[in-house]
C-alpha positions in Angstrom: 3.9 23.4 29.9 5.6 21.1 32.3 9.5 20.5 32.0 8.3 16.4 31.8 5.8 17.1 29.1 8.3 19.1 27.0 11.2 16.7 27.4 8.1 14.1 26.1 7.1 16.6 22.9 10.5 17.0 21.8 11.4 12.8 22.0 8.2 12.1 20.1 9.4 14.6 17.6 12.9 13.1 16.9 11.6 9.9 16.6 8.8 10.7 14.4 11.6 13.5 12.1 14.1 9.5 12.4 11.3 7.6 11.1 10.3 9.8 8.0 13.9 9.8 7.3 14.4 6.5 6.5 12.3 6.1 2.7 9.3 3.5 3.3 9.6 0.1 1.6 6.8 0.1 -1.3 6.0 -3.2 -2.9 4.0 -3.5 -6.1 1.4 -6.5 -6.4 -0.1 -7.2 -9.6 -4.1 -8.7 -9.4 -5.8 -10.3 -11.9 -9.7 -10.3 -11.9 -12.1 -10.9 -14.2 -15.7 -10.1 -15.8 -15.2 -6.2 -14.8 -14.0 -6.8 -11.5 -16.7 -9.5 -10.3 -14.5 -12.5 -10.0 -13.3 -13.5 -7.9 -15.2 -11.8 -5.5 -12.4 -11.2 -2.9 -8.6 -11.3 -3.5 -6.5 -12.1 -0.7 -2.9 -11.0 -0.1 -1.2 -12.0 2.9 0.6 -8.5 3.8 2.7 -10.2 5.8 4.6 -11.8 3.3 5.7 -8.4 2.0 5.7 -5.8 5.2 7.3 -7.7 8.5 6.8 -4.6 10.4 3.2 -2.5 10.5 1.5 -1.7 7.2 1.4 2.5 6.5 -0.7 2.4 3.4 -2.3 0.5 1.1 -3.7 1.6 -2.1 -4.9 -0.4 -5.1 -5.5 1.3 -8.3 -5.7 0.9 -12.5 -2.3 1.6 -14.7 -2.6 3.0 -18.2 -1.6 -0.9 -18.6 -4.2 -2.7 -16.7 -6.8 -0.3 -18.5 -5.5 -0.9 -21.6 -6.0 -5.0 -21.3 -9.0 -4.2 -19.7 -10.2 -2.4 -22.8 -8.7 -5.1 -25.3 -10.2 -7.7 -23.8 -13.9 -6.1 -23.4 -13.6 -6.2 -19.2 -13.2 -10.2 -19.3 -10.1 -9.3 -17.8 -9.3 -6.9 -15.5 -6.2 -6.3 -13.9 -5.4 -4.2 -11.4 -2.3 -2.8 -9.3 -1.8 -3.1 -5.5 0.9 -0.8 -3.6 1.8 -1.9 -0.1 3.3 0.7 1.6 5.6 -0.6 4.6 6.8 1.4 7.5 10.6 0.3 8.3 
């Protein structure tokens, strides 16, 4: 391997070991949709309100909590839990 290609490897690897270092900024949106999910029929959240630099994940999912309302309520209304997942 070429000494330039090396010297490359091994700065991409520093950076990369500086960024996992640093714990990613998570923030937790709540969403509230109703009729099993059907309305409304898109739910937008402007990411950039939350994540000023790129977004690393984003995963939406259903608490013990939201299931539980979910379940009281007969699926008239369904909650559910957005993580945005920031890189710093």
């Amino acid at each position: 391997m070429p000494p330039i290609l090396r010297r490359q490897c091994k700065n991409d690897l520093e950076e990369r070991a500086r960024l996992n270092a640093q714990p990613p900024k998570v923030h937790v949106v709540s969403q509230s949709f109703y009729f099993w999910g059907m309305i409304p029929k898109k739910h937008h959240v402007n990411v950039s309100d939350y994540c000023t630099n790129e977004i690393k994940e984003i995963r939406q999912y259903s608490t013990f909590l939201d299931s539980l309302y979910e379940q009281l309520t007969l699926g008239i209304y369904t909650p559910r839990t957005l993580n945005l997942t920031c890189y710093n």
